[in-house]
Each structure stands twice: as C-alpha cells, then as structure tokens.
N, C-alpha and C positions, 0 to 999 in steps of 0.2 A: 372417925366417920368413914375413913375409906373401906376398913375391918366392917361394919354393918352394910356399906354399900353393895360389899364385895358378896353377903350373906345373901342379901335380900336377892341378885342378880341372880347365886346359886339355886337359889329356893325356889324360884321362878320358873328355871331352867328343867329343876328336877321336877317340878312339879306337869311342865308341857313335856319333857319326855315322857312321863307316867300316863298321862292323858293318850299320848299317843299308841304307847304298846298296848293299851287295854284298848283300843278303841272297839265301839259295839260292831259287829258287822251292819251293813247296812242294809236299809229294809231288800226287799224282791222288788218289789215296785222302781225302786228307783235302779240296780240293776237292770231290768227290764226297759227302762226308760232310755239308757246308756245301751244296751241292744240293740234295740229301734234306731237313736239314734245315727249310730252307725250305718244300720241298712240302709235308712234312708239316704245318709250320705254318700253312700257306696254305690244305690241306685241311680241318684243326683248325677255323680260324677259317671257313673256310667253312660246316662241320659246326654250327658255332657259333650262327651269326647266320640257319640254316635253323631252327635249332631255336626261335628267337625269331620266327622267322616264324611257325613252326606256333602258336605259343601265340599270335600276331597274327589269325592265320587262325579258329583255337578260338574266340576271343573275336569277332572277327564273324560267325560261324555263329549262334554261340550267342544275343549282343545285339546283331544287322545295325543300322546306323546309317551318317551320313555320318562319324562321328567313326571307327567301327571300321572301314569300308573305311579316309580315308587311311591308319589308322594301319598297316594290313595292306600295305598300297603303298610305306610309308616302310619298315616293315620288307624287304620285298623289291628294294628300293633298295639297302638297304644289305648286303643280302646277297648281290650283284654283285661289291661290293669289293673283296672276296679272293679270289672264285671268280676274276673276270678275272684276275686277278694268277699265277692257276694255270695258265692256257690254254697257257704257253709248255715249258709238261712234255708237251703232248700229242704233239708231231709228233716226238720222240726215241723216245718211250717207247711200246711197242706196248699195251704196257698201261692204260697211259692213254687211248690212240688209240682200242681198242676197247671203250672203255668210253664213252666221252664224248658219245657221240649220246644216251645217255640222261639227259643234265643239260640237254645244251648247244643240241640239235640247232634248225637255223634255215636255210632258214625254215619256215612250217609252213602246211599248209590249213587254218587255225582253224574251220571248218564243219566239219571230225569233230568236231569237241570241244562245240559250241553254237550257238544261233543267229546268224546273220549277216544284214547290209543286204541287201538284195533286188540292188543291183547288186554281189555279190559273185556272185552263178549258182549254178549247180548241180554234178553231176558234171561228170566230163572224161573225155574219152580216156584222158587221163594219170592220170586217177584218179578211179576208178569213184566212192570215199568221201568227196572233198571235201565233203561237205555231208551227213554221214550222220548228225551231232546225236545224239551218245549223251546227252548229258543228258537230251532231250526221248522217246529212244525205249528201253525197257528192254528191247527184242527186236528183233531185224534177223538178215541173214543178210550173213553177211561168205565173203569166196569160197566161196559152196558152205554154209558151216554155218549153224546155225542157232545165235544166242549169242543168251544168258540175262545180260543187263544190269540185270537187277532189281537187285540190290549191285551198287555201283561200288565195286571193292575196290583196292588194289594191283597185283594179280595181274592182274585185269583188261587195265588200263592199260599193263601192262609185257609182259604173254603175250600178249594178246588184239589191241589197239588198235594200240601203237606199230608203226611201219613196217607197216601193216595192209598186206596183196597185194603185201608187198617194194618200196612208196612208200616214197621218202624223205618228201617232204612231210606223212606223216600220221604227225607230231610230235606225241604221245599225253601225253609225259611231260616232265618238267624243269622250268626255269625258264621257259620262254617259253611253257608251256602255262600255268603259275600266270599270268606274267604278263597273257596273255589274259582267264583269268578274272577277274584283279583289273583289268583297265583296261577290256576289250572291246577291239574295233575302232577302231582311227584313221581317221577318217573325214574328215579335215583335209586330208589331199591335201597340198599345199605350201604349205597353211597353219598359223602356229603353232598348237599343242596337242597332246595325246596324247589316246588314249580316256579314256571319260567314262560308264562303265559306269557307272550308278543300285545304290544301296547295296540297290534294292528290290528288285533281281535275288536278293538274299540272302534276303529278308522270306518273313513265313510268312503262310499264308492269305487275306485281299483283298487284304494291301499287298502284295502279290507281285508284280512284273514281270517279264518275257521267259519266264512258265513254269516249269515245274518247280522254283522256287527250293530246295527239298530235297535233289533232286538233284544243283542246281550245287554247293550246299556240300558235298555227297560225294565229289564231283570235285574240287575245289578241296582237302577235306582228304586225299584220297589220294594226288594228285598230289606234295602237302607230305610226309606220311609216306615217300613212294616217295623223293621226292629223300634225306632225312636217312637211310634204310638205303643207298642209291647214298653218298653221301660216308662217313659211317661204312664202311664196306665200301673204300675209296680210301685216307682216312686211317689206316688201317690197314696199305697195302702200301708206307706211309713209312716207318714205328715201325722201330725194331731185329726185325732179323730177319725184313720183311716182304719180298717177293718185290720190287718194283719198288726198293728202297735194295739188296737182294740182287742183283741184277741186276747193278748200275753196279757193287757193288764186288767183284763176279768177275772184270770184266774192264775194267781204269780206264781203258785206251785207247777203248772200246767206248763206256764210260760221258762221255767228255769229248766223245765224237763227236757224241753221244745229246745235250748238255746246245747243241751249237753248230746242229747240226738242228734244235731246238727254235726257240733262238732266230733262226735265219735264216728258217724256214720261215714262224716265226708275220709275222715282219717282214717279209717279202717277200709272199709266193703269198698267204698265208688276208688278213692286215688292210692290205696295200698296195695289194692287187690284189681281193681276193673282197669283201674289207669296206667298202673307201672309192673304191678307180679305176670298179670294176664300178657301183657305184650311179651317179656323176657321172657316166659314160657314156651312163647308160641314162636319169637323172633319174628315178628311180625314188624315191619315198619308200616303196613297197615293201623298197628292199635294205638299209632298216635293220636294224642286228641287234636292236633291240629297240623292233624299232617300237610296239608297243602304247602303249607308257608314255614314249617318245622321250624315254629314256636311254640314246642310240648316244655321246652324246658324252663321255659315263662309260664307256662300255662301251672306247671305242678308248681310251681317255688310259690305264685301267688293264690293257689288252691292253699296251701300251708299258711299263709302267711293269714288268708281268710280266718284261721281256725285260731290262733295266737290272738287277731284282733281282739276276737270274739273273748276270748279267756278274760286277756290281760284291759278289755273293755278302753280300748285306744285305736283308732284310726287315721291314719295318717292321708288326707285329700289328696287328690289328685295338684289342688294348688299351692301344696306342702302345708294348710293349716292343719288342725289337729282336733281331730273329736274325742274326747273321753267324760270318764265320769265313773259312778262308781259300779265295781267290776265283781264278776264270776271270782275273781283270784281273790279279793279282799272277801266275799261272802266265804268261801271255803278255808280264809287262810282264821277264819275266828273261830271254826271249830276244829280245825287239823294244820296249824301251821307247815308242821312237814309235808304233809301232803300237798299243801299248794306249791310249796318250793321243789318237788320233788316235779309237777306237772311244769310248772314252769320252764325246769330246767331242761325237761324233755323237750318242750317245745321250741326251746331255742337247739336243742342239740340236732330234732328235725329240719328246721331251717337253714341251719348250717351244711347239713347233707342236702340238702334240695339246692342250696345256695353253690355247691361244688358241683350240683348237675351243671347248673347255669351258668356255672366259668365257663367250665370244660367246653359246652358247646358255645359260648359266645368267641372259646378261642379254636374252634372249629374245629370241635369234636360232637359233631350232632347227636341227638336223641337217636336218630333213626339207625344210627352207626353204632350208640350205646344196645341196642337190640340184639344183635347178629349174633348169632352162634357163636361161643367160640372166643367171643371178643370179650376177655377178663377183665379188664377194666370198666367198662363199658358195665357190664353186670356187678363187679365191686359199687359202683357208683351209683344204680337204679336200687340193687340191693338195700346201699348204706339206707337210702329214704326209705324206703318199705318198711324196715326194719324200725328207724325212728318211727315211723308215723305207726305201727301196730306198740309197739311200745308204749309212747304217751296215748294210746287207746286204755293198753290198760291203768291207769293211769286214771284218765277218764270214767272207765268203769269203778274205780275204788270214790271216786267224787260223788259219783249218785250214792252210793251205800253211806258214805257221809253224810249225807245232807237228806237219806232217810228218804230216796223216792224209789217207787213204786213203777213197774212194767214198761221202762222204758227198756228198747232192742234196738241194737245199731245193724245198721244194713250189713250183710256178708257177702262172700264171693267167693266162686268154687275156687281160683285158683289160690285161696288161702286156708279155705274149712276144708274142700275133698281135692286137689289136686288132680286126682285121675280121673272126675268126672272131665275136665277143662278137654281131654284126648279120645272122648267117649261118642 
C-alpha cells in the first residue's frame, strides 16, 4: 500500500508540474486588466501621499518653523514614489500624455513663480515672463491683459499662469512648482546640496523673509490643492468603467501596444536620453529633473522601477500590499520563453544600475556632482543606467516583433540618435 501510495502522489505531482510548464498564455484582456489595475493603484497611492502633503503644507502655513518646513519636504518626498512609478502609462496612453504637463512638467523658469538669485536674469527672448514673480506682484499684464493676482487661487495657476504665452518653461503648477517653493533654488552648482529655502519665507510680519510670505503660502497651498483634483481626476479614468481602462479593453491589441510604447519610450527617448545622456552631455546640474530638492536620483530609480512593474505586472503600494495579476512577461514568455527571461533580466540588471545611482547619492555623492566634467565616476554611474535602460529597449523592441505588432515608435532623443545636433 505504501508502493501505490507513493505512485499515486508521484503521478499527481507530474502531472500539476506538466500543467504548469504548458500553461496557455493568458488572454490580453486580462493583462490589460492587471495594467490598469496597477495605474490606478499607482494614481490611488499618489492621490494619497498628495493628500498628506497638503496637510504637511496646512501645517507650515499655519505654524512656519524649521521643523514644519522639513516635515512638508519629507512629505513631498515621499510623494514622488508612486507618482514616478506612474510616468510609464504616459507615452501609451494619450490620455495620460495630455494630461501630465500639469503635474509633471520640467523643466521650469522658477522667476514666474518667486524671487530668484540675481544671477538668475531677467526676461528672455524666449520668455518675456521668466522672472514675472507672481508672489511678489498681484497685478501685471500678461500678453496684452491685464490680470488681477490679488487671490492666488487654483484657477489662477492652471487658466492664467501655466504655459503663460504658450512657454513651455512657465511651469506654474505640479510637483516641481511645490517643490521650488519648499526648497527655493539650488545654488550649489556641482556642489553637494539642494535648496535651503529659510522656513522664514513662510513667517508672518517682521520674521518674514524674501517678501510677501502670505502670499507664498497661497501659492504653495494652491498649487497642493490643484495637484490632489489633477490625480483625483486620473485616478478616476483607472476605476471600472473609466475611459483610460475603457480604452485598452476595447481594443487588446491596441491596449498591449500602448502598455510596450510606454515602456520603451519612457526607457529609451524621455530617462535614457532626455533624463540622464542629455544632462552628462551638457554637465548641467540644471538637467536635473528635480533639481531643487536633488531627488533626481529617487526620481530615475523609480521611473525604472515604473517600467519592471509594468513587465512583470506586480506593484508594490505605497502600504507594502501588493497588486498583481496576469502579466506582459507570462504573455511573451509562451511564445519566446527566452525572450522574456532575457527582458527580465535586463531589467533587473537596469535597476541594479539606477539602484547604485541611489546609494551613491543617498551616501552623499549627488546627482548634481555625478554631472560635472571630468568626474569619472560620476559618469561611470549615469552611464551604467543609460546603457541598461537602452539595452532592455532593445529587448523591448524584439517583444513587439514577437507578439506580431504593427507601427508602434518609441520616443527618441538627440543626445542618443544625433549627438551633435544636442551642441547645434
């Protein structure tokens, strides 16, 4: 009896192994379902840790100190986390695309928004409003009009300000105008630090610095209000039955196209080439994306990590649960096993290089200091990612020819296709 037991068990055994290695891939629809899912939790949790900002932000308006700046700083820190994690739904999804200059957009003329160093200048050619200081003036005339800035409202900021005279650079709203406000200017050059805005910028009456401190917290709290209805309004077109999860699951081929554009684009053209080649280029500590507060090296690790989710169809919350389901890596790994394991492994081998940015600078070797001329390490380490992240592109591009689709193009960037236009 124990001989047949022992058989039956085996038989069992071999037979749920067999079950397993053939398994069918699974439909597009439910892929897609496991996409969505994610965004919207990646919105959610976005949505989330903005909302913890504003009551960060409430609280230094209200009792300005050095303790209630960091803590508004920490909060907007950590309100990065999920948003990066989001960026790779943008270049698929037109919806997302056309939305996201108003969270995300970078870089910015920080002189619309407040005072600046004296060797920052004045207008430009390029923009008449660089330095138009709506904090410090509640009347100006912007092309031709005459606008009544006495209330710094929402509306303001999002009708009035952003992209003022069709500037890109006059980046009125999102995260990198809070950010500004909570840090000020980096004035470090390629030296370690970020800004070092004085909590007194907030204060009321003698202890006041830079001016209008009333003001600034009107700005700073509208800006916050303007982001949390921008994500409420996003996480929204995830939910059951919201347009952007409507979208992909009308048309699955459309939608898995949409999910590989994402992530090739963001990995290639926008953080291989616009994020991290473009700056080492130019040695700009300018082309950080979040230079104020120099958290570029948070900023790129979870722009990558956005792009893995997406693969391997796993996200991890903000409250460590766990979203998954079935994934890009099981559809591709049942018609090219090696292929999925080959993308796989890129993308853990890119995160591991974005992962040594993030040492390096958390043990105080900044992003901005990785830039400089000259500084080989620095460039060893910007390099290593580039390098992965164009890598598992191509990678990326052998996935669409797998799976048999049709005209999809990932975003490019001179300083990776022409080099010497970047100096032209």
């Amino acid at each position: 009896m124990k001989t047949t037991r022992l058989s039956i068990s085996l038989a069992a055994l071999v037979a749920g192994l067999g079950s397993t290695a053939f398994a069918a891939a699974p439909e597009k629809t439910e892929v897609l379902g496991t996409y969505a899912d994610i965004a919207l939790a990646g919105y959610t949790d976005s949505l989330t840790t903005a909302q913890t900002l504003k009551s960060a932000v409430e609280t230094l308006i209200a009792e300005p100190s050095d303790k209630t700046l960091n803590a508004a700083r920490a909060a907007w820190l950590a309100a990065r986390v999920p948003y990066q994690q989001t960026e790779v739904f943008r270049f698929g999804n037109a919806i997302v695309d056309d939305w996201e200059g108003k969270v995300n957009a970078w870089p910015l003329d920080e002189g619309l928004i407040d005072y600046v160093d004296t060797s920052y200048g004045g207008p430009t050619d390029e923009n008449e409003f660089a330095a138009l200081n709506v904090v410090a003036n509640p009347q100006f005339t912007l092309s031709g009009t005459e606008i009544d800035a006495t209330e710094i409202t929402p509306d303001l900021l999002s009708g009035t300000l952003h992209e003022a005279d069709g500037v890109e650079a006059n980046v009125a709203t999102g995260y990198h105008a809070i950010e500004f406000l909570l840090w000020g200017q980096d004035l470090n050059g390629h030296d370690h630090g970020a800004g070092d805005r004085p909590w007194t910028d907030f204060a009321t009456g003698a202890d006041c610095t830079g001016g209008n401190c009333d003001r600034r917290g009107d700005y700073l709290a509208a800006a916050t209000d303007l982001l949390i209805s921008d994500l409420e309004w996003m996480a929204g077109q995830w939910a059951e039955g919201g347009e952007a999860r409507q979208t992909l699951l009308d048309n699955p081929d459309a939608g898995i196209s949409a999910m590989l554009t994402g992530m090739g684009s963001l990995s290639y053209g926008e953080q291989a080439g616009e994020r991290m080649r473009l700056g080492l280029m130019l040695n700009d500590p300018e082309e950080e994306h979040d230079c104020f507060s120099d958290n570029t090296h948070n900023s790129h690790y979870y722009d990558g990590l956005g792009v893995q989710n997406v693969y391997l169809g796993e996200y991890v919350r903000a409250d460590g649960s766990v979203v998954s389901g079935a994934s890009l890596s099981e559809l591709v790994a049942a018609s090219d096993a090696d292929l999925d394991a080959e993308l796989t492994a890129k993308l853990a081998a890119t995160m591991r290089a974005l992962g040594q940015i993030k040492t390096a600078a958390e043990a105080g070797f900044s992003y901005d200091q990785m830039l400089e001329r000259g500084n080989a390490a620095g460039e060893t380490l910007v390099m290593g990612a580039v390098d992965g992240l164009i890598d598992q592109t191509r990678s990326i591009e052998r996935v669409v020819a797998v799976l048999g689709l049709d005209g999809i193009e990932f975003e490019g960037s001179d300083s990776l296709d022409d080099p010497e236009a970047v100096f032209q």
